[in-house]
N, C-alpha and C positions, 0 to 999 in steps of 0.2 A: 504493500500500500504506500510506502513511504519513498521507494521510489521515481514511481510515474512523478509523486506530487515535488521529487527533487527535479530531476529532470525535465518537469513540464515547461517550468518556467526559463531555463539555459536554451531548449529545443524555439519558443516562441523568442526568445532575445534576437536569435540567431534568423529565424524566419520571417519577422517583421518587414517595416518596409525600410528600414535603419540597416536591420541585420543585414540584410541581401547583395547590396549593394558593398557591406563592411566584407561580406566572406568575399565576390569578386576581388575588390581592390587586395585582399590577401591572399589571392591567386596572384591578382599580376605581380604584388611585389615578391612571392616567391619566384613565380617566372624571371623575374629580374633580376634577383638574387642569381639563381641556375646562371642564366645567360653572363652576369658579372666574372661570375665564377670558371666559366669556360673563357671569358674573351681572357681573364686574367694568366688562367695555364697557357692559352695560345702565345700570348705575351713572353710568358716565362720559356717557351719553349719555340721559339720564334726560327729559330735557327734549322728548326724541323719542319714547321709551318709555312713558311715560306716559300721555299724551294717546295713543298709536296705542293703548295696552291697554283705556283708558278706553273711548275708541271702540268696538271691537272690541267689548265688554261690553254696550254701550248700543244699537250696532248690532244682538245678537242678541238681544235684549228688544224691539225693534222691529219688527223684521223680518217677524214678522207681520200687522203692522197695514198695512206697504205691500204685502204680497202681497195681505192682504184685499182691499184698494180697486184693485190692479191685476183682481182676479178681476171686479172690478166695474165693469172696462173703463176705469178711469182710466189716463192716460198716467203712464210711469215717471215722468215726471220732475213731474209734478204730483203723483203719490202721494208720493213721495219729500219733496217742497217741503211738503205736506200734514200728512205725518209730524213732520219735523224741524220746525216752525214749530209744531206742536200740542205737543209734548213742549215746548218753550223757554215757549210761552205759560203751559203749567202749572206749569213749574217760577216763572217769575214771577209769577204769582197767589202762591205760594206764601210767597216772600222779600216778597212787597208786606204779605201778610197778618202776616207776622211783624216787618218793621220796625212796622207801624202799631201793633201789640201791644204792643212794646218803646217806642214813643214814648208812648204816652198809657198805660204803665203802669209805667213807667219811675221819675218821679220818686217815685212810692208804695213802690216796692222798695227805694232807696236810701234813703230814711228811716228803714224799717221794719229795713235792714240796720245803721243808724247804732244805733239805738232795742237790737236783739238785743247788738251789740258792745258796748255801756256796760254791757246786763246781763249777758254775759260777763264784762265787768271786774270787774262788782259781785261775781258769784261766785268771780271768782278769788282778790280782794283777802280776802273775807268767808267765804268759805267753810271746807271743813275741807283746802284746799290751801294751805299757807301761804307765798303770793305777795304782796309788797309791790307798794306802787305804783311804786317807786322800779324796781322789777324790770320794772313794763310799759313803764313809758317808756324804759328800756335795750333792751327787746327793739322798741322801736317806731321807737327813732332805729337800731339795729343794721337793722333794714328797712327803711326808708329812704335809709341809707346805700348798702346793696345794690343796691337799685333804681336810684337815681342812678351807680352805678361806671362805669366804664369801657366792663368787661364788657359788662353789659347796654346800655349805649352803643351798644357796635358787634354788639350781637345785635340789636338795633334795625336800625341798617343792613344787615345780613344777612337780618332780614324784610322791609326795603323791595324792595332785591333779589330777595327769594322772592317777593314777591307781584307784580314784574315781571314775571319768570318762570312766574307763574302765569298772568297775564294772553296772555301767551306761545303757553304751552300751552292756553292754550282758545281761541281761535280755529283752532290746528292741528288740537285735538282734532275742532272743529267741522267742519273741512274737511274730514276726515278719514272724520269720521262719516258727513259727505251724500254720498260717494261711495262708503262700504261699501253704505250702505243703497240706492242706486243701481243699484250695480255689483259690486258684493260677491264675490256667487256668479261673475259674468265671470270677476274678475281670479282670481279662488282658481285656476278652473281655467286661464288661461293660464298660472301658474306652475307646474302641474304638468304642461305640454305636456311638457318634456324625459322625463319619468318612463319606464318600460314600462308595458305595460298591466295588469301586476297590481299594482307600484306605486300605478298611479296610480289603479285601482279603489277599493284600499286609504284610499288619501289622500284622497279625495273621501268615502267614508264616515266615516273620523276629521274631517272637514271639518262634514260634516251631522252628526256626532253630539257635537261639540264647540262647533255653533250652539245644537244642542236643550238641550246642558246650560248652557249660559250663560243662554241664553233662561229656562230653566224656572228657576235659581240664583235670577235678579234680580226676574224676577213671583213667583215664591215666595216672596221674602225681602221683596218688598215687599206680598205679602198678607198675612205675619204680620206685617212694620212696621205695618200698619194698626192689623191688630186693636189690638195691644201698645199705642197712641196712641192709640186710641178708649176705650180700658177707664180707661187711668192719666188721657187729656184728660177724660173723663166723672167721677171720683171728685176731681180737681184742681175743676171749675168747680162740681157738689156741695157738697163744703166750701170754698168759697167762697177759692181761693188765687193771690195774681195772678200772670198770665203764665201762664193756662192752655194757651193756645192755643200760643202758643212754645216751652213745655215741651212741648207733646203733639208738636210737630214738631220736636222734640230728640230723645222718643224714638223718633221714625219714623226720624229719621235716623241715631239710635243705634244701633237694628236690623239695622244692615247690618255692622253690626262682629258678627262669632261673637262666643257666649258673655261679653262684655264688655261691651256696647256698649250695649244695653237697660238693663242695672244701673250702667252708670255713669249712664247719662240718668235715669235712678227716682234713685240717691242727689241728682244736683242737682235734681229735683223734690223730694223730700223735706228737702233743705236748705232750699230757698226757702219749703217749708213750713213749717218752724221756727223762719228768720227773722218769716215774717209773720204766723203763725195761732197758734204756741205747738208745743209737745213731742206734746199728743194730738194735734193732725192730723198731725205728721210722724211721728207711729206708724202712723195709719192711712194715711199714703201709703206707707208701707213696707211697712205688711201687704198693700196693692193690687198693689206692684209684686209682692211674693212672688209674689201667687196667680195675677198673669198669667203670669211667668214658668214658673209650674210648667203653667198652661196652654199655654204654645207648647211647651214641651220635652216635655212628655207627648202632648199630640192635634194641634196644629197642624202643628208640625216633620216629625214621622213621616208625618202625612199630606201634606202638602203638599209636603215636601223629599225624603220617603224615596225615591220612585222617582227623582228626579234624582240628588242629594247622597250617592251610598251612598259612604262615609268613615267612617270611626269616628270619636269624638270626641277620641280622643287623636293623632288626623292632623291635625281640625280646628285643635285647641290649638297644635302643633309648626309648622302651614304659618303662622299668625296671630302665634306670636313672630317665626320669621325672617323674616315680610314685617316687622311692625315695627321689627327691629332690623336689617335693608335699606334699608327707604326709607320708617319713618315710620309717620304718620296714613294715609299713601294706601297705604302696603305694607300694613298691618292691611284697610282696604278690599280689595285685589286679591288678597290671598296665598289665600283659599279658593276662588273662582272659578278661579285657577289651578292650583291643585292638583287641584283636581272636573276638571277640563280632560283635566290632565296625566295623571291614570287613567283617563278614558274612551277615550286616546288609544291607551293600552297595553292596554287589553282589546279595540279594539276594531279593532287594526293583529294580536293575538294570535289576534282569530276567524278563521275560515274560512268563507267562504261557502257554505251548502251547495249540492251540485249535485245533482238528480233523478239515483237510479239508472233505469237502464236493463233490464229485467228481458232474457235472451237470447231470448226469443222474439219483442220487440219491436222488435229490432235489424231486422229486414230491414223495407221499405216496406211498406203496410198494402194498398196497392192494386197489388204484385208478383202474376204470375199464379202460380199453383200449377207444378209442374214437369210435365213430358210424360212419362206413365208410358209410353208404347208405345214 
């Protein structure tokens, strides 16, 4: 008797129109708790994470090109060797073409940067800003100072380290890769052997449609990185501005960062244009960057991205700060491929597969004999 009447009252606290609302909200902050709790071991284990996401990413832009040549009766593991060794070759062409650019146009840029900075002086000292000299060379030994601290000392050591750890991570990443692109689809579904069978139905379609969207992400973003590096490397080598070619592959590589990452690569094109060519060309390298820009965002984007990438752009914006202010240069890389991920995951674990109705006359066998009237 005495405990209905204890419990009665803890069961209706909870069930009110107070309660109800009080148990969600202690769903989501468990949910958020979990999630804290995961981004924070990813963090800790970053060095792991990383290279496998990179992977994982690179894997599903690939992955086509070994199915191709398997179709084409090559063996896995030669299409596979074929693959990765064809992407690494390109990517090398590409770093060879850019140091060579950087070397033999290199000392012309830092003169021409010497040459801009005296005539900033000139107009700082001269102009209608009334800076002394006395004032540049306080702010010039104030820089230098900094530069030489401490600080930056052991931030120094902390990049050597980082780029230990870099080196780290990319031969995991590599490892990692020739055995997705390999075996990929194998291992996904040996992991989902424990599942049920709607589970695991489930899971194997968020599996393939979290390939497809990676897949189409990365050749999509690198169809517009082209265009975006063709337009600005063509209007650079035009007006004749050096380091055409390594800026054009600045802003290919800029491309890959949403919204940011094109326009920061156009302002250091347009910089180096005003170091070396004067004020009117880095106006019209800025009017070029506009108008490609407004070219991908208006006909490129939509086409090319829309059936993948459907996000809005203020998802876009919010996944791209918190990868950055996560994990950096490489978080602003990753955070929109996983969020594109992470909602195809949940639309597409939310479908249902449809099943053929069955109409009731079709129910019995088609070749059942009729019934014995007599």
């Amino acid at each position: 008797m005495d405990g209905p009447h204890r419990t009665g009252p803890v069961a209706s606290l909870w069930g009110d129109r107070l309660g109800r609302p009080a148990t969600r909200a202690l769903q989501v902050l468990i949910l958020l708790a979990l999630a804290a709790c995961v981004v924070f071991a990813m963090m800790r284990l970053k060095l792991l994470v990383i290279p496998l996401l990179i992977a994982v990413i690179l894997a599903a832009a690939l992955a086509p090109v070994v199915r191709f040549l398997k179709r084409r009766g090559w063996p896995p593991l030669l299409a596979t060797w074929t693959t990765l060794l064809g992407a690494l070759g390109l990517l090398g062409l590409v770093i060879w073409l850019v140091g060579r650019e950087f070397r033999d146009e290199w000392p012309l840029l830092i003169e021409e940067a010497g040459r801009g900075i005296d005539e900033l002086e000139r107009f700082l000292t001269d102009g209608p800003i009334p800076i002394s000299a006395q004032q540049l060379e306080s702010a010039r030994q104030t820089a230098t100072e900094a530069l030489t601290s401490d600080a930056v000392q052991a931030g120094a050591v902390r990049g050597a380290t980082a780029a230990v750890e870099a080196v780290a991570g990319l031969f995991l990443g590599l490892v990692v890769l020739f055995f997705l692109l390999k075996d990929g689809r194998r291992m996904y579904t040996f992991l989902l052997t424990p599942l049920q069978q709607d589970t695991r139905e489930r899971a194997l379609r968020i599996g393939d449609r979290s390939v497809d969207v990676l897949g189409g992400y990365l050749r999509g973003t690198a169809i517009i990185a082209f265009v975006d590096a063709f337009f600005i490397g063509l209007a650079l080598v035009i007006l004749g501005v050096p380091l055409a070619l390594p800026l054009a592959i600045v802003v290919f590589l800029g491309a890959f960062i949403p919204l940011i990452g094109a326009v920061l690569a156009g302002v250091l094109a347009a910089l180096v244009a005003l170091v070396t060519n004067g004020p009117v060309t880095a106006l019209i390298v800025v009017a070029v960057v506009i108008g490609v820009n407004q070219l991908e965002g208006d006909l490129l984007a939509p086409v090319v991205m829309g059936r993948v990438l459907s996000l809005h752009p203020l998802t876009v914006l919010l996944a791209l700060t918190a990868g950055t202010i996560l994990a950096g240069f490489v978080g602003a890389l990753l955070a929109v491929p996983i969020a594109a991920v992470s909602w195809a995951a949940i639309k597409e674990w939310n479908a249902t597969s449809p099943r053929p109705v069955v109409p009731a006359a079709a129910e019995s066998p088609p070749d059942e004999p009729p019934p014995d009237e007599g």
